[in-house]
C-alpha positions as CSV (number, residue, x, y, z in Angstrom):
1,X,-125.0,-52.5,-28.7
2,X,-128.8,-52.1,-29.5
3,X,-130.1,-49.6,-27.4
4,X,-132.1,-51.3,-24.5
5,X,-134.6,-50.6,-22.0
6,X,-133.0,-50.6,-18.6
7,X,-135.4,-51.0,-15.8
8,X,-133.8,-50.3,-12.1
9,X,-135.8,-51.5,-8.6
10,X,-135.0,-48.0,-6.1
11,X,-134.9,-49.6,-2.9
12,X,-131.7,-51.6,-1.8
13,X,-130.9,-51.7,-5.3
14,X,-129.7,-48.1,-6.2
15,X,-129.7,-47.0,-2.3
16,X,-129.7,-48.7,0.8
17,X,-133.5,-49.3,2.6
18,X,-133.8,-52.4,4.6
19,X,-130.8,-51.8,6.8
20,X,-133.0,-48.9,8.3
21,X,-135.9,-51.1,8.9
22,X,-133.8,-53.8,10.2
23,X,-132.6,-51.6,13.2
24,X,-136.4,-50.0,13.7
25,X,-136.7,-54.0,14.8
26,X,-134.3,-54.2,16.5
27,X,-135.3,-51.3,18.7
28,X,-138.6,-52.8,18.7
29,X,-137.4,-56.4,20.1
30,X,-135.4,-54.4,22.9
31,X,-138.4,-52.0,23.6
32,X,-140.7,-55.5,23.9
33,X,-138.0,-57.3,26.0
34,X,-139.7,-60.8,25.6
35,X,-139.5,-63.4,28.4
36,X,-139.5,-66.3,26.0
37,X,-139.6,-65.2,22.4
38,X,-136.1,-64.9,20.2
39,X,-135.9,-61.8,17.7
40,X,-136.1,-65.0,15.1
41,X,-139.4,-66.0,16.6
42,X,-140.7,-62.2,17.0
43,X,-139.5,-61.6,13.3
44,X,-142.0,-64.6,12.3
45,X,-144.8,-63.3,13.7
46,X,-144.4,-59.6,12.6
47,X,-144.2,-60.8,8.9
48,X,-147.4,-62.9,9.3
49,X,-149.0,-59.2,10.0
50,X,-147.0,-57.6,7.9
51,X,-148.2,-60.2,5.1
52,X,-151.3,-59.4,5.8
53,X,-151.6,-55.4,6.5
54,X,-149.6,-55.2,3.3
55,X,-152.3,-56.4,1.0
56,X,-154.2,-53.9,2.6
57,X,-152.2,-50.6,3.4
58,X,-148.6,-51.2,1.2
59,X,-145.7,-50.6,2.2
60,X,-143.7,-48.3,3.5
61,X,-142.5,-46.8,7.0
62,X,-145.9,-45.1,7.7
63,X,-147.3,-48.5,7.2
64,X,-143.9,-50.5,9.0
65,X,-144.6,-48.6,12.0
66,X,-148.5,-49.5,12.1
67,X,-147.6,-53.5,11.6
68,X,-144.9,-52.6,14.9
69,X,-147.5,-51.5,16.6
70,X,-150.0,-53.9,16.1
71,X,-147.0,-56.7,16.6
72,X,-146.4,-55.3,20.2
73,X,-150.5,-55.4,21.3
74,X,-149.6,-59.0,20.3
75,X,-146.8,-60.2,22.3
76,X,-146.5,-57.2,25.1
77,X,-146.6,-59.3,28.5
78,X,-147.5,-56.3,30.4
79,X,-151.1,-53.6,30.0
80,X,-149.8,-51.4,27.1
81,X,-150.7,-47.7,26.6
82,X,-150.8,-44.9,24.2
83,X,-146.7,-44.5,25.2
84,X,-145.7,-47.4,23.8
85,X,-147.6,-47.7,20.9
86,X,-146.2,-43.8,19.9
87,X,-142.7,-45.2,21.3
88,X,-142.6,-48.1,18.5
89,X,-145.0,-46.5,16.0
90,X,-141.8,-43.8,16.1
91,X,-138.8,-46.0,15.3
92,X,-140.8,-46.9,12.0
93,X,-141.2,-43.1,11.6
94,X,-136.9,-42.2,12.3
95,X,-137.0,-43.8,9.0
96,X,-138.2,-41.1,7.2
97,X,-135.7,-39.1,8.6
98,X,-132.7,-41.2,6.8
99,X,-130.3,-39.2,4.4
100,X,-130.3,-41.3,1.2
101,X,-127.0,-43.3,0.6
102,X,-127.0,-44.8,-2.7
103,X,-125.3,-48.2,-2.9
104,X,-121.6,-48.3,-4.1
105,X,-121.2,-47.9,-8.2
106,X,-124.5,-46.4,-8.0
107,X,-123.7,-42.7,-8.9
108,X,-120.7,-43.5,-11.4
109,X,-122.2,-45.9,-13.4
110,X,-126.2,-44.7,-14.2
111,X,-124.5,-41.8,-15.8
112,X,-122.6,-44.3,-18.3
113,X,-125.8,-46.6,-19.1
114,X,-128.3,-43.8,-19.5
115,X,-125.9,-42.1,-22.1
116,X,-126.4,-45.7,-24.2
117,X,-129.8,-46.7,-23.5
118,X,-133.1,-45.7,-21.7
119,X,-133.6,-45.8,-18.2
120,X,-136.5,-46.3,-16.3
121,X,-137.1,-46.6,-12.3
122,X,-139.5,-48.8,-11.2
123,X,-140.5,-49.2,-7.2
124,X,-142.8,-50.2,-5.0
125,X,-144.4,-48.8,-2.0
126,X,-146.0,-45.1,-1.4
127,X,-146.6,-42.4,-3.5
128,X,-145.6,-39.6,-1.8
129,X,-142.4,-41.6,0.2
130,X,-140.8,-43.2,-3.0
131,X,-140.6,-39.9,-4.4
132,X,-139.5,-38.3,-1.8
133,X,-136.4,-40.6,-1.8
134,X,-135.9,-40.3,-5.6
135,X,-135.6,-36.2,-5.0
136,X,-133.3,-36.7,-2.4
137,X,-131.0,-39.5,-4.4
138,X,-130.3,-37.2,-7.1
139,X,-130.9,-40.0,-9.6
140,X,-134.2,-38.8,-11.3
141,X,-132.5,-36.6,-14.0
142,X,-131.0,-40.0,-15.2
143,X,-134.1,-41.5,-15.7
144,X,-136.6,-41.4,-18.6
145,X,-139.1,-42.1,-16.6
146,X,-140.3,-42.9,-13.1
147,X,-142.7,-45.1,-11.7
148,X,-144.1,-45.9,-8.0
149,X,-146.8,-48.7,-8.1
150,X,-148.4,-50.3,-5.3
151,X,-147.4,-53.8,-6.2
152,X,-144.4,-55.4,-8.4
153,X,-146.3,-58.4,-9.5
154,X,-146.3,-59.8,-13.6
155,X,-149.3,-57.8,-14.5
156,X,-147.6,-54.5,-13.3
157,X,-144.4,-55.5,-15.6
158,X,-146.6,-55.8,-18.8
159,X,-148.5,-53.1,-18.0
160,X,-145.3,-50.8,-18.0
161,X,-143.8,-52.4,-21.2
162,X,-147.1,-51.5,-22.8
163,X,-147.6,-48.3,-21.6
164,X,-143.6,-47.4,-22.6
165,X,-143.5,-49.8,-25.6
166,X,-140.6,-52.0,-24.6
167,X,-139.7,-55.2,-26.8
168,X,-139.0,-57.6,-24.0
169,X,-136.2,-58.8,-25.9
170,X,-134.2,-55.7,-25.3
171,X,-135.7,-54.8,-21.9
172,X,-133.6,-55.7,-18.6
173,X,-135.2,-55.6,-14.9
174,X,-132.2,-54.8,-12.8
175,X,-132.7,-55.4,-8.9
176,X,-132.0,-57.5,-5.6
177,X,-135.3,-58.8,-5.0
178,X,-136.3,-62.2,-6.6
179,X,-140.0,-61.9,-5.2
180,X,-140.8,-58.3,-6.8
181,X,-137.9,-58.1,-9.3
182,X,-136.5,-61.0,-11.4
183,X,-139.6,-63.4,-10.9
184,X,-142.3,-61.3,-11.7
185,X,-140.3,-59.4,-14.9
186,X,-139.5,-63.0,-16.1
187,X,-142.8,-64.2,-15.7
188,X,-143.9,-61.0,-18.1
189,X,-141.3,-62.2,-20.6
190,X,-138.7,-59.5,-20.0
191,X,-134.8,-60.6,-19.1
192,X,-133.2,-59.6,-16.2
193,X,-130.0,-58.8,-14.2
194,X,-130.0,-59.8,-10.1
195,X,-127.9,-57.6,-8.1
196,X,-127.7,-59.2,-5.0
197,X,-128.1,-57.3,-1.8
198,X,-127.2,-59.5,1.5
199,X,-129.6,-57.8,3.7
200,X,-132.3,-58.5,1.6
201,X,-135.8,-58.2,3.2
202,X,-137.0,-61.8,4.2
203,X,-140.2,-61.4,2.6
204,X,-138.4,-60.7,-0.5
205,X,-136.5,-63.5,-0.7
206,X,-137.7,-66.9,-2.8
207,X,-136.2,-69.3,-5.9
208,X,-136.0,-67.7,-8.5
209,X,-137.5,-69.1,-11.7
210,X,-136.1,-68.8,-14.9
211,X,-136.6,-71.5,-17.3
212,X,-135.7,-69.5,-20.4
213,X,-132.5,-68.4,-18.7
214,X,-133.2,-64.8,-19.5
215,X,-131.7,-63.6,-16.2
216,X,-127.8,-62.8,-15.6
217,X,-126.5,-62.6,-12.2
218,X,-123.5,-59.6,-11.4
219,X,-121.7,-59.2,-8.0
220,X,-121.7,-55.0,-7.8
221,X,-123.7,-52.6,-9.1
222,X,-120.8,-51.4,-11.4
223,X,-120.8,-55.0,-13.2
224,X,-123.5,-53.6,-15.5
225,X,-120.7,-51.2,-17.6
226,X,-119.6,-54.7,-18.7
227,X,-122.8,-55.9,-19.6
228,X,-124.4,-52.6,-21.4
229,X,-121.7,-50.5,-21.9
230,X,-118.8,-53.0,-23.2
């Protein structure tokens, strides 16, 4: 096969992320203990700020735990104090604390694909926290480069295949998220493989378009040996 450039999302793609912020919410809807409100309906209104603060701040648990807090002055039913705000700010912050367990497939398979073609991890979020999790993974030595970027959108795709010189024909973004993975990279003209993850973050899910039919679909992580490796 012609070598190719093998672009991987980090987050809930090579280890697991939004199971930890899923149960930070949790904790939150049990701390808030709503008269009226389902976690559904709580959920709705905490991604309208988190929407929002995101344009502004990014993402990450520093900034999860402000949108927590700012959700609670929201719906509290009760006078809320410097407590509770430190009490929900903190179950954002246990995230930090999380040891990093990559996804199944994850650790026998990059060694395979990275001994055929060039690997490159590309995620979202903050600087100093997505490096972080890429010491701790173990994965970086696999990678030919490394890059944390604010936003996942299509001009942040061609930027990167400019800056590494990648022929879009032979450049794959592999990840779960259709909003920050497979749209935008098809939108810059580059193909794509979706590894779905079922936990998904909701404001990461949307159709995906692909016209062209650039984009391959695998079940497990592992799937790619058939696709690059043979």
């Amino acid at each position: 096969m012609t070598r190719q450039h093998l672009i991987f999302d980090a987050d809930d793609t090579l280890w697991e992320n939004n199971i930890y912020f899923e149960h930070a919410f949790d904790q939150f809807c049990e701390y808030l203990n709503h008269s009226t409100l389902t976690p559904d309906q709580i959920r709705a209104v905490l991604d309208e700020i988190e929407i929002e603060n995101n344009r502004i701040h990014g993402y990450g648990a520093e900034n999860f735990g402000r949108n927590l807090s700012q959700c609670f002055l929201h719906l509290a039913e009760r006078a809320v104090d410097e407590h509770d705000l430190s009490r929900v700010t903190a179950y954002a912050h246990e995230i930090l604390s999380r040891e990093i367990e990559l996804m199944p497939g994850v650790a026998e398979t990059l060694p395979f694909l990275a001994e055929k073609h060039e690997l490159t991890m590309f995620t979202k979020g903050d600087q100093k926290e997505q490096n972080r999790k890429i010491d701790l993974s173990g994965l970086r030595p696999w990678f030919a480069h490394c890059a944390v970027v604010k936003e996942k959108n299509r001009e942040a795709y061609l930027d990167l295949a400019s800056v590494r010189g990648f022929d879009p024909d032979h450049s794959w973004m592999i990840g779960n998220s259709p909003k920050s993975d497979m749209n935008p990279a098809l939108a810059a003209g580059l193909r794509a493989v979706w590894v779905p993850h079922e936990r998904t973050w909701t404001l990461e899910r949307e159709e995906i378009r692909d016209p062209a039919c650039r984009m391959v679909k695998v079940s497990a992580f592992a799937d790619l040996l058939s696709l690059f490796v043979g």
